[in-house]
Backbone as CSV, one residue per row, in Angstrom:
resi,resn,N_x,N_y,N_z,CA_x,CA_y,CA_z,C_x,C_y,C_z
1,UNK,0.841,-1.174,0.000,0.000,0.000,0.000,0.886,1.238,0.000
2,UNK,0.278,2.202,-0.504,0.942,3.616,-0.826,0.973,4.404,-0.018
3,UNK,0.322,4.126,1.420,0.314,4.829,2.645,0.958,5.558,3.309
4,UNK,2.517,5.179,3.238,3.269,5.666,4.254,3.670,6.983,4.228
5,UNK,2.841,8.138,3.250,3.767,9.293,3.358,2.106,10.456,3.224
6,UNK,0.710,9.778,4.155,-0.678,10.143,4.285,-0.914,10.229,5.363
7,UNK,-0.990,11.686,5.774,-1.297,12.426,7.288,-2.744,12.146,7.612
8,UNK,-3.190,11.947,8.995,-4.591,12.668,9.565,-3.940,13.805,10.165
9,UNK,-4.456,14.883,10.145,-4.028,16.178,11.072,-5.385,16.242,11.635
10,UNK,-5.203,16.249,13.168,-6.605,16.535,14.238,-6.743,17.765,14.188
11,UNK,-7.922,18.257,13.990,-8.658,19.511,13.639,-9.262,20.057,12.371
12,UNK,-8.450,19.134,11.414,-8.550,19.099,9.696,-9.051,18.141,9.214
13,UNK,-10.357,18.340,8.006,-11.216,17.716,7.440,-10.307,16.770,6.431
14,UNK,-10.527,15.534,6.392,-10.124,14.968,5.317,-8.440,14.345,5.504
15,UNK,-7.611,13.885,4.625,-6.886,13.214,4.479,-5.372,14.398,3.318
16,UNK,-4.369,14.082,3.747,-3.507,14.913,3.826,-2.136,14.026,2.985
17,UNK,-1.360,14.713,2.177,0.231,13.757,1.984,1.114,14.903,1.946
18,UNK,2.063,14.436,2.819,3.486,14.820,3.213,4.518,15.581,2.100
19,UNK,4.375,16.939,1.947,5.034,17.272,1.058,6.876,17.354,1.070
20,UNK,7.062,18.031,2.011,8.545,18.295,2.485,8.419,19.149,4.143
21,UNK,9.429,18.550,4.988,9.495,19.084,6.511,10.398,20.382,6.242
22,UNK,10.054,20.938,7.278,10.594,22.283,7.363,11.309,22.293,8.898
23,UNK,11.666,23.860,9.499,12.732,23.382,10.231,10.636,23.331,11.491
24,UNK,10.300,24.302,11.220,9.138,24.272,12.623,7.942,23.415,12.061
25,UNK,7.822,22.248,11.272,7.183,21.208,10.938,6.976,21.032,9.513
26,UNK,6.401,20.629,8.764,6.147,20.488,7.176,5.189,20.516,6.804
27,UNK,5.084,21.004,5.339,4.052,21.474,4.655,3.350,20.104,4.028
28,UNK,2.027,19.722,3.610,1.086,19.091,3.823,0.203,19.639,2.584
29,UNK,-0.017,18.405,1.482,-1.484,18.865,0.634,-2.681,17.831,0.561
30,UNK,-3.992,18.633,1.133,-4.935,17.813,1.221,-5.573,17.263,-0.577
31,UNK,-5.626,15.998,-0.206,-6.096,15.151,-0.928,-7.496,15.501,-1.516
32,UNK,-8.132,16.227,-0.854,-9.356,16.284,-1.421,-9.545,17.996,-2.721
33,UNK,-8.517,19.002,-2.267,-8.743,19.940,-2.538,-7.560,20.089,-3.619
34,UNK,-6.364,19.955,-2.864,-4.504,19.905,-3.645,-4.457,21.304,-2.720
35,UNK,-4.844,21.792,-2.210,-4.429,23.009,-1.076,-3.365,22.607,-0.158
36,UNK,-2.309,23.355,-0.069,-1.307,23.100,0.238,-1.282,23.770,2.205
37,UNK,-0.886,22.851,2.984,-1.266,23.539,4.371,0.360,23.654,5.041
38,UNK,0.820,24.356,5.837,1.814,24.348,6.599,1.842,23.692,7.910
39,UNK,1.676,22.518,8.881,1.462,21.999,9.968,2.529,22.522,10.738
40,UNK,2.570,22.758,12.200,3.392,22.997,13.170,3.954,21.635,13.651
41,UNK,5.296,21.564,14.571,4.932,20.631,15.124,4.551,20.523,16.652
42,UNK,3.593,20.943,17.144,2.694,21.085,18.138,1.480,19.850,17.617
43,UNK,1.067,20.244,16.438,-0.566,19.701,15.967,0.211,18.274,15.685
44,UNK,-1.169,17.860,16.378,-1.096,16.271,16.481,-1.961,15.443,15.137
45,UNK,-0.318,14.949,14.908,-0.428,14.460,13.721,-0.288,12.531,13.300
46,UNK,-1.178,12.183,12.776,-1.073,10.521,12.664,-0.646,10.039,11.276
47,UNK,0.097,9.483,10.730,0.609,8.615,9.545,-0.240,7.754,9.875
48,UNK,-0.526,7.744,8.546,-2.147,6.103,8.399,-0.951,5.179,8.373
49,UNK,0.092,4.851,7.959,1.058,3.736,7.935,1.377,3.360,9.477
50,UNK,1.177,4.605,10.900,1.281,3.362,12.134,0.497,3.245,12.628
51,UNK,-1.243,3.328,12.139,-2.188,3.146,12.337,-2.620,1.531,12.485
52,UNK,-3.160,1.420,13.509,-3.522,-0.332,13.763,-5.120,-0.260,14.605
53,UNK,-5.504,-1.440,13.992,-7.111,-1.986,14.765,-6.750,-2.800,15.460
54,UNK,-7.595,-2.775,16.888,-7.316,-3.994,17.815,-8.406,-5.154,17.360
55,UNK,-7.429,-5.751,17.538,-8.391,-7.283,17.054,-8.029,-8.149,18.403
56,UNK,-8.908,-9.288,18.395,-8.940,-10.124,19.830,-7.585,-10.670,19.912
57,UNK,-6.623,-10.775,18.808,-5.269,-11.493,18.335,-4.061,-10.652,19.041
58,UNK,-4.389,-9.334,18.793,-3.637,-8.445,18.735,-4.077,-7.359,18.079
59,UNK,-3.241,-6.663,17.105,-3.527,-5.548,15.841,-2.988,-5.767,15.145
60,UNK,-3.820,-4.950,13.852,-3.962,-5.219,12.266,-3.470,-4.051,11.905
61,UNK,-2.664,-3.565,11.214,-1.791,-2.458,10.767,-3.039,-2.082,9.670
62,UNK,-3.437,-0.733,9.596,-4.967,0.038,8.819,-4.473,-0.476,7.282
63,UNK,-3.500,-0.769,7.120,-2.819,-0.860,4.977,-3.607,-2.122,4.794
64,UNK,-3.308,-3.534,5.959,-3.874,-4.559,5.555,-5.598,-4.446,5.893
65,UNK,-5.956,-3.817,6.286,-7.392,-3.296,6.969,-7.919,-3.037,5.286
66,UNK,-7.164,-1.755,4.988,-7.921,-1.063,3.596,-7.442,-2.139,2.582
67,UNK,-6.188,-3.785,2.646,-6.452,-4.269,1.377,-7.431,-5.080,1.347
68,UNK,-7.918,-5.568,2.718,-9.399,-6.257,3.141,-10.306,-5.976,2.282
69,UNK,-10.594,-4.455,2.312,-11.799,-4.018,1.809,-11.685,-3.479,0.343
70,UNK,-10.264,-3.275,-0.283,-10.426,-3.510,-1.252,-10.491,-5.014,-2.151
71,UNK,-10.043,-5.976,-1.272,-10.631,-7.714,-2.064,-12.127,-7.483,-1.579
72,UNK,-12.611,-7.225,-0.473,-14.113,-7.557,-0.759,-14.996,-6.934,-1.609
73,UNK,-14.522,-5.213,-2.422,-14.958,-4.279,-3.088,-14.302,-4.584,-4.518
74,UNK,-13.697,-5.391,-4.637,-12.773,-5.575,-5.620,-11.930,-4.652,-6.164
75,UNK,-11.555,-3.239,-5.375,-10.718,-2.571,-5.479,-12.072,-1.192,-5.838
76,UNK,-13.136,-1.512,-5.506,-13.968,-0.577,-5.593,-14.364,0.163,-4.631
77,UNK,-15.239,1.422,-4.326,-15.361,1.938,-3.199,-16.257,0.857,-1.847
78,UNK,-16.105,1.509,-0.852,-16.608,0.904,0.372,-17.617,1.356,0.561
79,UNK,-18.817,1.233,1.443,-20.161,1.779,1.636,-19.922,2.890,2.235
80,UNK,-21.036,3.725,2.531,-20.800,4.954,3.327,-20.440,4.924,4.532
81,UNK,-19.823,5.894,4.720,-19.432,6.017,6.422,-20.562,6.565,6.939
82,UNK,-21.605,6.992,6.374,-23.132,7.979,7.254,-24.138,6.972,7.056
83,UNK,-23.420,5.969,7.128,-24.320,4.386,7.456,-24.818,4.244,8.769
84,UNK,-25.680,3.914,9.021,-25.974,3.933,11.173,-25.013,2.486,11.213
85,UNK,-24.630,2.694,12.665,-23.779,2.207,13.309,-24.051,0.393,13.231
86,UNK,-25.447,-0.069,13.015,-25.347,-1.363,12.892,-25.011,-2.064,11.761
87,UNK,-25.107,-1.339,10.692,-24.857,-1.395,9.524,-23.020,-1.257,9.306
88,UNK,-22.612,-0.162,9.667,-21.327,-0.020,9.820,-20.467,-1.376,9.928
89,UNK,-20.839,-1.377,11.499,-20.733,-2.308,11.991,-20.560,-4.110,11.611
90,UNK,-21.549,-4.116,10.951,-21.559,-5.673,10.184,-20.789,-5.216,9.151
91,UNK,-20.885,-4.630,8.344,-20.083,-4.456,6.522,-18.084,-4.463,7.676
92,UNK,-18.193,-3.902,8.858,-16.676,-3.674,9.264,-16.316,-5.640,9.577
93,UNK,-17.359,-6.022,10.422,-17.171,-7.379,10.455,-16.741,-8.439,9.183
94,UNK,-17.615,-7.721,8.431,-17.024,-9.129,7.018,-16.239,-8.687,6.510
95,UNK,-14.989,-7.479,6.974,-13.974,-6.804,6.906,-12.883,-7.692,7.248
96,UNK,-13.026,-7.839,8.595,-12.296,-8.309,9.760,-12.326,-8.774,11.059
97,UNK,-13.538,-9.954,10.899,-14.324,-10.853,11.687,-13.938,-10.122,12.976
98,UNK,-12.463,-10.463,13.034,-11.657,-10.952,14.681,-11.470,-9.145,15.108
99,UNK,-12.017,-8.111,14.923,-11.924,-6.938,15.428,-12.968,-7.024,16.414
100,UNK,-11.935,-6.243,17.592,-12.502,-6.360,19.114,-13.705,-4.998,18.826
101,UNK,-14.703,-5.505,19.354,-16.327,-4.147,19.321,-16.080,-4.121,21.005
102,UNK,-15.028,-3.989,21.690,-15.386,-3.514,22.909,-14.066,-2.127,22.747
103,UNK,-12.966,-2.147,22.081,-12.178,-1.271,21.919,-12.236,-0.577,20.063
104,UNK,-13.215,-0.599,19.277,-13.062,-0.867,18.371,-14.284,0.038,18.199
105,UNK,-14.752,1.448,18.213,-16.074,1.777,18.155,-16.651,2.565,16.466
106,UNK,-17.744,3.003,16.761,-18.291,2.792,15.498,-17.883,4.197,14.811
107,UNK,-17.170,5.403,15.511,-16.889,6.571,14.995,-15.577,6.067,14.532
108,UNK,-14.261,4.732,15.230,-13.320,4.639,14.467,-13.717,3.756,12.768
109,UNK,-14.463,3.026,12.985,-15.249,2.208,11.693,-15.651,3.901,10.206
110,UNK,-16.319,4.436,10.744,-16.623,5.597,9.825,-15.134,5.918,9.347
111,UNK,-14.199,6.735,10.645,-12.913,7.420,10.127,-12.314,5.987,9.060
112,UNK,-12.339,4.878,9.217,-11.825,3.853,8.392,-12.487,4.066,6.750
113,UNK,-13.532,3.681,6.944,-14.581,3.518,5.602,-14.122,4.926,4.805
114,UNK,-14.360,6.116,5.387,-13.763,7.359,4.774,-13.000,7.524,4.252
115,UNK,-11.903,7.119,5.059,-10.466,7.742,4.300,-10.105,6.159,3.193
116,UNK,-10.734,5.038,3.504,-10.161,4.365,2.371,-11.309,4.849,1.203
117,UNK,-12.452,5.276,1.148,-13.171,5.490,0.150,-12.062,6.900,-0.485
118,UNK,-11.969,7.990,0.398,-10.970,9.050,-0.102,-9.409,8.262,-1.105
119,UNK,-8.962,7.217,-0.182,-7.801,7.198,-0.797,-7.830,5.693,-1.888
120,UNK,-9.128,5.564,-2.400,-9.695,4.298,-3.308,-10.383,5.587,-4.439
121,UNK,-10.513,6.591,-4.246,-10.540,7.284,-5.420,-9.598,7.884,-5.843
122,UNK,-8.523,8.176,-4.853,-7.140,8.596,-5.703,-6.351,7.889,-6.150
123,UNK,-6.744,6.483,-6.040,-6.057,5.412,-6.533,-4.358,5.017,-5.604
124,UNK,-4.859,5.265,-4.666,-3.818,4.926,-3.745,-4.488,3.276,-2.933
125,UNK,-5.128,3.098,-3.159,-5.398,1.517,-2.381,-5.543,1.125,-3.177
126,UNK,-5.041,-0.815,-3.375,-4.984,-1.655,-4.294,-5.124,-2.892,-3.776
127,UNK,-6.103,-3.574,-3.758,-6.038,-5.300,-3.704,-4.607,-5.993,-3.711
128,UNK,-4.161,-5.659,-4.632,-3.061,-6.913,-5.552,-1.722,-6.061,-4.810
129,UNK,-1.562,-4.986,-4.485,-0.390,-4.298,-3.841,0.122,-4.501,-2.802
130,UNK,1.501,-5.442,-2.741,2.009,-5.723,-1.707,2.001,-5.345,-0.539
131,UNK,1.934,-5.419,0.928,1.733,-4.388,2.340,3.759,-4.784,2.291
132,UNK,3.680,-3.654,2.714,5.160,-3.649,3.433,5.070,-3.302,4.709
133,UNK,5.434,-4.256,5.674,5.812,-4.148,6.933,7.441,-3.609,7.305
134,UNK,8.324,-3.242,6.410,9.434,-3.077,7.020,9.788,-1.464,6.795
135,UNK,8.963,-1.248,5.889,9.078,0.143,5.823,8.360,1.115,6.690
136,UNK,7.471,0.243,7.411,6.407,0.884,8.148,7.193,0.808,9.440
137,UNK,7.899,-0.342,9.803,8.555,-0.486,11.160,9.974,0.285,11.030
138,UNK,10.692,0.735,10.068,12.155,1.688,9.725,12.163,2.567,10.221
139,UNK,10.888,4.013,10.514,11.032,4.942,11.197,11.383,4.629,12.532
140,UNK,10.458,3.649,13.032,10.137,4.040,14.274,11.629,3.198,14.916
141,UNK,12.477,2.258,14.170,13.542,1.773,14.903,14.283,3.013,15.133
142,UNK,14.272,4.027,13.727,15.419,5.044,13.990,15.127,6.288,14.790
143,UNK,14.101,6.252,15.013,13.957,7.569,16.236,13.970,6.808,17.568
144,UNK,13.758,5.519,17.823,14.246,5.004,18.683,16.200,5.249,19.002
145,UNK,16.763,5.036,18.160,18.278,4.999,17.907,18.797,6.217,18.466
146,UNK,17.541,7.672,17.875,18.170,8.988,17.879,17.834,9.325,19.456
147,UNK,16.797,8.620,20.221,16.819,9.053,21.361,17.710,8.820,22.562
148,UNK,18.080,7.358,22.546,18.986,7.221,23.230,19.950,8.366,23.263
């Protein structure tokens, strides 16, 4: 999946990619508009690449989540996220049976369905597209490294 370089910024509508860092945080263009934003680094910011669902197993990293739903969509869009919650709910189940509904609620199910419908029309999610796990785990060894 093409994920690893797709912001959530809390406070901001919609879905975001990483243009270039600056020295007081990096500039940012939303996906939905191409408007280009400047983020601080104060604002709390999430990469969909270390994004994970708790499942009864453990967690599911969100890349293999959205290639779920693109094999069950066949790489087509997902239902609405302004689905009521029981509905949600089941279409998230034949997603990913083994996702825990006691840590697992139905406003994170919407933010899911959304942003892969957002990033299944920009043609950034793919069925057949390898997940890389090592690129997703590379940052976080090396800011581990830099803190020590």
């Amino acid at each position: 999946m093409s994920i690893e370089k797709i912001l959530a910024i809390s406070g901001k509508p919609g879905l975001y990619a990483l243009k270039l860092q600056t020295r007081t945080g990096f500039v940012a263009e939303s996906l939905t508009d191409g408007k280009k934003v400047t983020v601080g680094l104060r604002s709390n910011v999430s990469l969909l690449s270390e994004i994970s669902v708790y499942t009864y197993d453990g967690e599911v990293r969100l890349a293999e989540v959205f290639k779920a739903i693109a094999e069950k969509e066949d790489n087509g869009a997902a239902i609405s996220h302004k689905e009521d919650n029981a509905t949600l709910e089941s279409y998230f189940r034949e997603v990913l049976p083994e996702f825990d509904e006691d840590r697992v609620y139905a406003s994170d199910i919407k933010k899911i369905l959304n942003w892969y419908n957002m990033l299944q029309a920009k043609g950034l999610v793919n069925k057949d597209e390898e997940i890389s796990t090592e690129e997703a785990e590379a940052p976080a060894e090396e800011e581990a490294k830099t803190e020590k």
